[in-house]
PyMOL CGO cylinders between C-alpha atoms (Angstrom):
from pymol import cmd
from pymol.cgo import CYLINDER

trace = [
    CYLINDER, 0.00, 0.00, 0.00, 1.51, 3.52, -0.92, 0.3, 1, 1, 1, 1, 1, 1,
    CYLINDER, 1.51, 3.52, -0.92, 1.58, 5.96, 1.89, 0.3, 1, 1, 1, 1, 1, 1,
    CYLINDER, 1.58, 5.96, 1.89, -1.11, 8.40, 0.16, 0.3, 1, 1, 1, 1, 1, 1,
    CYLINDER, -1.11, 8.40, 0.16, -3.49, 5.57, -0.55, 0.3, 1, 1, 1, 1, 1, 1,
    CYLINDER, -3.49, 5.57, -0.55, -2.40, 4.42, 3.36, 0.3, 1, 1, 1, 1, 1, 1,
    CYLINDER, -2.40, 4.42, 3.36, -2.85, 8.08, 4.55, 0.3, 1, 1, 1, 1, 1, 1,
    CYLINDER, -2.85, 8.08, 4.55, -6.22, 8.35, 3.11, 0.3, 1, 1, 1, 1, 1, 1,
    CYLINDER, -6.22, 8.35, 3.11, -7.53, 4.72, 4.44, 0.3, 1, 1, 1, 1, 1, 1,
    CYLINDER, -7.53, 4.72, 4.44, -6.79, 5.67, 7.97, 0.3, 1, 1, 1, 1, 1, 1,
    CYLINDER, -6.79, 5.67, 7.97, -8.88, 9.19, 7.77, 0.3, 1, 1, 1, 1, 1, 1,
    CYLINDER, -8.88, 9.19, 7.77, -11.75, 7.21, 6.22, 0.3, 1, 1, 1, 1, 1, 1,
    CYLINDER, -11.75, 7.21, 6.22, -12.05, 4.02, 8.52, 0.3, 1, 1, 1, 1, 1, 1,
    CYLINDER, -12.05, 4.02, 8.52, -10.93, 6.16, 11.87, 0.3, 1, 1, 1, 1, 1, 1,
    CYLINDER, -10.93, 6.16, 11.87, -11.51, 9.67, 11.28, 0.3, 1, 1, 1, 1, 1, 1,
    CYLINDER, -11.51, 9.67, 11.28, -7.61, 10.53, 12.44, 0.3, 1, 1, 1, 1, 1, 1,
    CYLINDER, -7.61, 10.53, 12.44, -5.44, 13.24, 9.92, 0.3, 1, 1, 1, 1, 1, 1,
    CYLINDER, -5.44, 13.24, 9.92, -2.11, 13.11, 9.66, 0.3, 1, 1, 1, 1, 1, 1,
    CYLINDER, -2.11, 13.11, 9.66, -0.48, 15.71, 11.98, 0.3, 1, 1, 1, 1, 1, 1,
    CYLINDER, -0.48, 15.71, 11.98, 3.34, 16.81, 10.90, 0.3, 1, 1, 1, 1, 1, 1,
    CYLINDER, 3.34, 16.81, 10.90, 4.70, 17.52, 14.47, 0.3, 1, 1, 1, 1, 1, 1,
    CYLINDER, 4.70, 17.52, 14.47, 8.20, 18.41, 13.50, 0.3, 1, 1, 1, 1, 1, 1,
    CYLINDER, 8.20, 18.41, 13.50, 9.68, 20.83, 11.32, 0.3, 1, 1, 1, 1, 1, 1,
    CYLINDER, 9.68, 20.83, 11.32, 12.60, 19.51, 11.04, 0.3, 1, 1, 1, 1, 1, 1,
    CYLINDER, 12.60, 19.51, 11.04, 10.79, 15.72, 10.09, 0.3, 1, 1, 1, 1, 1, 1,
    CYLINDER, 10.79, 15.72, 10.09, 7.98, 17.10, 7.35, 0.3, 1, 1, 1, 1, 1, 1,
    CYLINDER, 7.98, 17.10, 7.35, 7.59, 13.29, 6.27, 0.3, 1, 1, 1, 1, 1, 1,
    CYLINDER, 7.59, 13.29, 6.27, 6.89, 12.23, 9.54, 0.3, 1, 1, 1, 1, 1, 1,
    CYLINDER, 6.89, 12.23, 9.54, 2.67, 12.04, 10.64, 0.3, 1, 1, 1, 1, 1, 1,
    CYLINDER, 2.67, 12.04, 10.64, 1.44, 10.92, 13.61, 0.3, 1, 1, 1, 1, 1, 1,
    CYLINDER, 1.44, 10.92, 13.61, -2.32, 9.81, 14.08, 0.3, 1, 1, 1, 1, 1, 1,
    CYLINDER, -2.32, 9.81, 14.08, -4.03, 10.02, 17.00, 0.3, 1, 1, 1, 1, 1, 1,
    CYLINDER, -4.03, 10.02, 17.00, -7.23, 9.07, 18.63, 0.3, 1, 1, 1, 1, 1, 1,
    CYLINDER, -7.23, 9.07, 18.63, -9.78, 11.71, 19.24, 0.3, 1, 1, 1, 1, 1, 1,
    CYLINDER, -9.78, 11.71, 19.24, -10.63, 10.99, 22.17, 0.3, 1, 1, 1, 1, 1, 1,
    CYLINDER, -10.63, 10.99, 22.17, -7.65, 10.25, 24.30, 0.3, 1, 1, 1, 1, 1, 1,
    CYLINDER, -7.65, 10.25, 24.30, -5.05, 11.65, 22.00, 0.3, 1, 1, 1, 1, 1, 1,
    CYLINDER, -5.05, 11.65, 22.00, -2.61, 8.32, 22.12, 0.3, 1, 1, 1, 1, 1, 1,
    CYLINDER, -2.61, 8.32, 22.12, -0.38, 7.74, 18.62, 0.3, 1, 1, 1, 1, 1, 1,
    CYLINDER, -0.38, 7.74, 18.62, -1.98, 4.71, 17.06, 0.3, 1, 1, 1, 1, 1, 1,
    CYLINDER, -1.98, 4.71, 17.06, 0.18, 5.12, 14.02, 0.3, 1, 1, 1, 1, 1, 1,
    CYLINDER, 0.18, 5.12, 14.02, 3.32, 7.19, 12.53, 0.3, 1, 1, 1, 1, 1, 1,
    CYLINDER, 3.32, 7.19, 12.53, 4.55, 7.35, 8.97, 0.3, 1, 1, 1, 1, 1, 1,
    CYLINDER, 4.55, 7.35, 8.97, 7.90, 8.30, 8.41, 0.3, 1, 1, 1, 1, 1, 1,
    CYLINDER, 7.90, 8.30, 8.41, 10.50, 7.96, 5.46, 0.3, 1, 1, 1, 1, 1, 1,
    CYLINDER, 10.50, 7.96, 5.46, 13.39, 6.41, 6.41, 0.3, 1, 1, 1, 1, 1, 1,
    CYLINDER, 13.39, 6.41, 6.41, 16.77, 5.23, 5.75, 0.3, 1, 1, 1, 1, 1, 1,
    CYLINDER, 16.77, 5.23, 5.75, 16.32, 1.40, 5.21, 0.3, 1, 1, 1, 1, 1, 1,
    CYLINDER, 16.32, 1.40, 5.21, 19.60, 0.75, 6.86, 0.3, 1, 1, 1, 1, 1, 1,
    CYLINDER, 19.60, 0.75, 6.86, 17.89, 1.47, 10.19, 0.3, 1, 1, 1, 1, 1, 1,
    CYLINDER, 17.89, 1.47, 10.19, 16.75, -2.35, 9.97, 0.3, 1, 1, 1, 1, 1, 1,
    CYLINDER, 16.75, -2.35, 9.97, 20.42, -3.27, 9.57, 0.3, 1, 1, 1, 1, 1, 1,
    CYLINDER, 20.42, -3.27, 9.57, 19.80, -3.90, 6.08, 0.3, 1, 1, 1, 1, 1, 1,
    CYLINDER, 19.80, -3.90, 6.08, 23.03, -2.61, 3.67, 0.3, 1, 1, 1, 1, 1, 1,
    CYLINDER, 23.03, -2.61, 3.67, 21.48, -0.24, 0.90, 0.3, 1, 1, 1, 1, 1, 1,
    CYLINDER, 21.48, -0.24, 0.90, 21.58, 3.10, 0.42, 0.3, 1, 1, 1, 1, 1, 1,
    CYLINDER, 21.58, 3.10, 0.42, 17.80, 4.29, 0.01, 0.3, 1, 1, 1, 1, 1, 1,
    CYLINDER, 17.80, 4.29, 0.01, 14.82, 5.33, 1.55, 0.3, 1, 1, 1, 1, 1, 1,
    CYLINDER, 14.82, 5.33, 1.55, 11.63, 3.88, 2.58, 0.3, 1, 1, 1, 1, 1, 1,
    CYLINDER, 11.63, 3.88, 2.58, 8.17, 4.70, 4.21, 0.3, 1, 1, 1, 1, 1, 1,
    CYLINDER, 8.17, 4.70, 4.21, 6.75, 2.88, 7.21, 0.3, 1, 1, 1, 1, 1, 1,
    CYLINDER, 6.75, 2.88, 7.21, 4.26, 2.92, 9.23, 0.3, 1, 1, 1, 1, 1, 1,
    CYLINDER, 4.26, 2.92, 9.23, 4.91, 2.28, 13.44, 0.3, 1, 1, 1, 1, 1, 1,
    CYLINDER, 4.91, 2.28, 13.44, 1.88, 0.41, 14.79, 0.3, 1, 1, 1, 1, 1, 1,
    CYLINDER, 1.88, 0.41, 14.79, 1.56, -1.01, 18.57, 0.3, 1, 1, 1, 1, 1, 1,
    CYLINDER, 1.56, -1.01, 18.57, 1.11, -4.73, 18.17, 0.3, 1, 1, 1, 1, 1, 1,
    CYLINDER, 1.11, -4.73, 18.17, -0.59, -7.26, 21.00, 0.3, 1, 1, 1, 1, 1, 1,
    CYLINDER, -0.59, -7.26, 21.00, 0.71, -10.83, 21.69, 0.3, 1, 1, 1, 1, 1, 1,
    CYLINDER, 0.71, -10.83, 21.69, -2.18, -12.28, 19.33, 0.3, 1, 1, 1, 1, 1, 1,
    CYLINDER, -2.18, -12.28, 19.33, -0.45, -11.17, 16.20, 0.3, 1, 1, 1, 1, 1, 1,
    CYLINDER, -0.45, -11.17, 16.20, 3.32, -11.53, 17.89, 0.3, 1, 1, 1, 1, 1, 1,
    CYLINDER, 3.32, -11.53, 17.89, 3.52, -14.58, 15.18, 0.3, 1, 1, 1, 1, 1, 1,
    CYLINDER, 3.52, -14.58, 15.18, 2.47, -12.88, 12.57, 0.3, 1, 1, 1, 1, 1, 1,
    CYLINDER, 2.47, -12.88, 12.57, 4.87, -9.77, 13.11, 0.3, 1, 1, 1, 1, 1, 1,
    CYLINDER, 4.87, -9.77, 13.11, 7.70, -11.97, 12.97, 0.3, 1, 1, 1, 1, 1, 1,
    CYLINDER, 7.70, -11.97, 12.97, 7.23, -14.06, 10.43, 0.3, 1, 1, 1, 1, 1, 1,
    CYLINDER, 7.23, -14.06, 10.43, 6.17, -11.41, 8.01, 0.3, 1, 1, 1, 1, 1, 1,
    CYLINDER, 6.17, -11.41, 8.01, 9.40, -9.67, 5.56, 0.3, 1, 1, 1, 1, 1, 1,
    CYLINDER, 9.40, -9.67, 5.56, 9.00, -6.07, 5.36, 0.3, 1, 1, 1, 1, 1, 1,
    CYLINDER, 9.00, -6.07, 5.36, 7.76, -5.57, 9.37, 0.3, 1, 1, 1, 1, 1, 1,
    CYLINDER, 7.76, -5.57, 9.37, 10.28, -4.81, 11.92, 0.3, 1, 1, 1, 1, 1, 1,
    CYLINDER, 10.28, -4.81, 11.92, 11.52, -4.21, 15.41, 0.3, 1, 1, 1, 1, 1, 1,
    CYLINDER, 11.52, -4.21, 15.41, 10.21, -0.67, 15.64, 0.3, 1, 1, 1, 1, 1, 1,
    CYLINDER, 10.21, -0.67, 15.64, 12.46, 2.56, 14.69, 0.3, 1, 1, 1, 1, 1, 1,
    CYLINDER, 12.46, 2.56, 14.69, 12.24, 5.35, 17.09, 0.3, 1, 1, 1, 1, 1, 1,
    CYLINDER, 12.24, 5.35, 17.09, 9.77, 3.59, 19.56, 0.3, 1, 1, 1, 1, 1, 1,
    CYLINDER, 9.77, 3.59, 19.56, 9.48, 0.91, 22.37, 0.3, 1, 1, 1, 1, 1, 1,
    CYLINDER, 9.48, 0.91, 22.37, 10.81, -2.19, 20.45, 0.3, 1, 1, 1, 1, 1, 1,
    CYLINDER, 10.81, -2.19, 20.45, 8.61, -4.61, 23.01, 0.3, 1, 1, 1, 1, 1, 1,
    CYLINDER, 8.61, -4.61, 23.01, 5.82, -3.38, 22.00, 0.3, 1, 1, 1, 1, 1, 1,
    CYLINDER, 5.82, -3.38, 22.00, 5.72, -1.20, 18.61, 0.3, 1, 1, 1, 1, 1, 1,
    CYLINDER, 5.72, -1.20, 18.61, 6.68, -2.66, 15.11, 0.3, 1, 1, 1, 1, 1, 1,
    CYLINDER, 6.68, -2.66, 15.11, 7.60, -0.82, 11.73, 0.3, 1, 1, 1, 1, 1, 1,
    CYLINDER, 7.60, -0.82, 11.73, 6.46, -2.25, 8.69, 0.3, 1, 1, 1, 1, 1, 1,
    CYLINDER, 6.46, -2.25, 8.69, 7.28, -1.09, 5.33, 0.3, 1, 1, 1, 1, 1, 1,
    CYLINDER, 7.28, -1.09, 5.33, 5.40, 0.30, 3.03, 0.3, 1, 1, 1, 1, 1, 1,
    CYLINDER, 5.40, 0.30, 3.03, 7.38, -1.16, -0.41, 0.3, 1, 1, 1, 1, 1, 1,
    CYLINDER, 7.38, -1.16, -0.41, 4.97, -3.67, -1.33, 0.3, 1, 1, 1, 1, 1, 1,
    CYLINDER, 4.97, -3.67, -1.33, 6.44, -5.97, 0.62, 0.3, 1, 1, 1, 1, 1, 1,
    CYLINDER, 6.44, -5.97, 0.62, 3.77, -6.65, 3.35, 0.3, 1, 1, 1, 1, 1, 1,
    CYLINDER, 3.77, -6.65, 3.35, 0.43, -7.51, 2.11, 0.3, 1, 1, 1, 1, 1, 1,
    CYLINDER, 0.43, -7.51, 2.11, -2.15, -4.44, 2.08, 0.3, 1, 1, 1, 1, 1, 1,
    CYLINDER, -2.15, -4.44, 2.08, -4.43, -6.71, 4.14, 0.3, 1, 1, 1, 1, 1, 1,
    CYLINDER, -4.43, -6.71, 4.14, -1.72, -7.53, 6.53, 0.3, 1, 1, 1, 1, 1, 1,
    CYLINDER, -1.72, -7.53, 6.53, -1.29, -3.97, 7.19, 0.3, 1, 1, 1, 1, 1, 1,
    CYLINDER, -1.29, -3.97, 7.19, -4.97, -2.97, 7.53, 0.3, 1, 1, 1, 1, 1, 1,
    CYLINDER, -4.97, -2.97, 7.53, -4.96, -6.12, 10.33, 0.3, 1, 1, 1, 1, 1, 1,
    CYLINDER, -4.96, -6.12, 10.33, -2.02, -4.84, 12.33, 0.3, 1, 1, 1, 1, 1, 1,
    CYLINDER, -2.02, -4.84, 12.33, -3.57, -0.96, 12.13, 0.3, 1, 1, 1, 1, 1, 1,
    CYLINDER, -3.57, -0.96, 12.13, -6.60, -1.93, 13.83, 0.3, 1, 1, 1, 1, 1, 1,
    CYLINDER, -6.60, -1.93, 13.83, -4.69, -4.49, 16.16, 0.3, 1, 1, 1, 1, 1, 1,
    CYLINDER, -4.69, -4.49, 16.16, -2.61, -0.77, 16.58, 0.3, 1, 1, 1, 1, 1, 1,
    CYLINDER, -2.61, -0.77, 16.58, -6.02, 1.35, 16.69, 0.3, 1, 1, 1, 1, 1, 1,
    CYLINDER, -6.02, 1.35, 16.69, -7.78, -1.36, 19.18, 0.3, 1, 1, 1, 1, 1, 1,
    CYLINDER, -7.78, -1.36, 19.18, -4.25, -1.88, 21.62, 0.3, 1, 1, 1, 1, 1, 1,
    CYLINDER, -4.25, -1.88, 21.62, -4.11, 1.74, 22.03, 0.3, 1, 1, 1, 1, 1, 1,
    CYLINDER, -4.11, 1.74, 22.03, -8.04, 2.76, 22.18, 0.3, 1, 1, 1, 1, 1, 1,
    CYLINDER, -8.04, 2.76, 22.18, -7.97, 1.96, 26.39, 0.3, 1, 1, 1, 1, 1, 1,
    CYLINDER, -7.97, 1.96, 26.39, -8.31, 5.23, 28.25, 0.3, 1, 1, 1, 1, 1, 1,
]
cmd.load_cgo(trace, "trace")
């Protein structure tokens, strides 16, 4: 899924718009819950040598709390990783390359929408 097709899915099925909280990071959006205000998801581009892997580009992702129900999921999946720039117990990246399924992602953002709903 591409980040603009991603972007506008999210506003649609939760109501949440991106919010660009850093000048100094314009590709980086956080979405938030209305109601409580908690990050349920942040898109960022990225180098892809943050996941250890050796190549000299750029990618988006999309950080998403996960729960132990899809722990076996996360892990098995290519393209979804520890998480950059958030608790790594409890927050994954995945990549937004093509590489993880579109349905896969819509799963983990309401797993990510659901885990972080609780007031």
């Amino acid at each position: 899924m591409k980040r603009t097709e991603l972007e506008a899915f999210i506003f649609e099925k939760y109501g949440a718009e991106a919010e660009h909280l850093w000048a100094k990071y314009p590709s980086y959006a956080v979405f938030r819950h209305s109601h409580n205000r908690k990050w349920f998801a942040v898109i960022m581009r990225i180098p892809i040598s943050k996941f250890g892997i050796l190549e000299n580009r750029e990618i988006n992702v999309i950080n998403l709390k996960f729960t132990d129900e899809v722990m076996d999921i996360v892990w098995q999946e290519n393209g979804i990783f520890p998480a950059y720039h958030m608790n790594k117990n409890h927050w994954i990246s995945v990549a937004l390359d093509g590489s993880v399924s579109d349905e896969t992602i819509e799963m983990l953002l309401d797993v990510s929408f659901n885990a972080t709903c609780k007031k």
